[in-house]
Every structure is written in C-alpha cells, then in structure tokens.
C-alpha positions in Angstrom: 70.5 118.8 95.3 73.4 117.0 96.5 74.4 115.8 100.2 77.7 115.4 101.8 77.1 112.1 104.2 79.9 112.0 106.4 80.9 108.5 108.5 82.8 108.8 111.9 84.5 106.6 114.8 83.2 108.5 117.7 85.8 108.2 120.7 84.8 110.6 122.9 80.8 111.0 122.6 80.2 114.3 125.2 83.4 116.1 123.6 82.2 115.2 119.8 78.7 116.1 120.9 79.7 119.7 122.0 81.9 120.6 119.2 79.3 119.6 117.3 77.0 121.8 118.6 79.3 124.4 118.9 81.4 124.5 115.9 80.3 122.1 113.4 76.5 122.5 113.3 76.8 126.5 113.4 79.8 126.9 110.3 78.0 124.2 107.7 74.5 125.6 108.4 76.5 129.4 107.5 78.0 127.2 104.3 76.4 128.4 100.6 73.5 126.4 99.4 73.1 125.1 103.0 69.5 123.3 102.9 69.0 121.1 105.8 71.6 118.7 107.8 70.9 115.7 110.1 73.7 113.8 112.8 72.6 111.0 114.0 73.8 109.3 117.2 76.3 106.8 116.8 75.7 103.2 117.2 78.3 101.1 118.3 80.6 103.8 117.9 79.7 104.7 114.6 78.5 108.3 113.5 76.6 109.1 110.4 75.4 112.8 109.1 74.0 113.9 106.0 74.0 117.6 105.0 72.2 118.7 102.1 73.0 121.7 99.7 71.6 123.2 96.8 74.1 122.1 94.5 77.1 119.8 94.0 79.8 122.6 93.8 78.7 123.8 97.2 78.2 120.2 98.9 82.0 119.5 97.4 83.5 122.8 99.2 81.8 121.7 102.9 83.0 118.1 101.8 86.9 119.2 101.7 86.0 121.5 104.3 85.0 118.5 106.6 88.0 116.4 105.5 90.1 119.4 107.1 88.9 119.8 110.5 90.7 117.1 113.0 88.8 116.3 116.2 90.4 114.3 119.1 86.8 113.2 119.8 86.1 111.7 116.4 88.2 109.3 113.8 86.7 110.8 109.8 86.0 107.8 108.4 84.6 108.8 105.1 83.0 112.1 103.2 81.0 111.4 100.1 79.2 113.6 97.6 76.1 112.1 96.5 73.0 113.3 94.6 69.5 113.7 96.3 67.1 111.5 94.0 64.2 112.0 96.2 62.8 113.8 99.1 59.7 114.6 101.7 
C-alpha cells in the first residue's frame, strides 16, 4: 500500500471544510485502489491528510490529481507518495 499525505495552508476554514466534503472527499474515495483516507483539522493553519491506496501507481494518479485542483480556501503546500510500512 502506498499513501498520498497531502500538507495545506488553510485560509478559509468553513469554505475548505465544505469543498472538502463536497468535492474532495467524494472524487478520491471514487479514485482506483481507494482504501481509506483521513483530514485532519488544521492547527495553526496547517492541514494534513493521508489517503491510502492499494498501490503506488494508483496513490501517484490522485497525487497529480491533487496537485491540479486550485482552491481559494487552501494554499497546497506539499503532496508526497509514501509507502505504508505498517498498519492496525
């Protein structure tokens, strides 16, 4: 398994929050391999999410799919591809 973990400046917390909810949440769960994905509330300003898929090629696709997607609530900071070592 590998998981996209995606770090973001959160200007607008209610607008990120709804397209979130609404767009973002609803497409990557659709996404190939999709296994599970967490967004955690941002502290200080700072938003994290992890998104795990089945396999690298399919974690890679969402990750240049994330890259793509401009939101005037939230700055991307970064998108990474990394491999699940462990689990529960």
């Amino acid at each position: 398994m590998h998981a996209v973990v995606v770090r973001v400046t959160v200007h607008d917390f209610e607008a990120g929050l709804a397209n979130l909810r609404s767009e973002v949440v609803p497409r990557v769960s659709q996404a190939p391999g999709f296994v599970a994905g967490y967004w955690l509330r941002p502290v200080d300003d700072q938003g994290l999410g992890v998104i795990v898929f089945e396999s690298e090629e399919a974690a890679r696709n969402v990750a240049e799919q994330v890259q793509a997607s401009p939101d005037d609530a939230v700055t991307f900071e970064s998108v990474e591809v990394r491999e699940v070592v462990a689990h529960a």
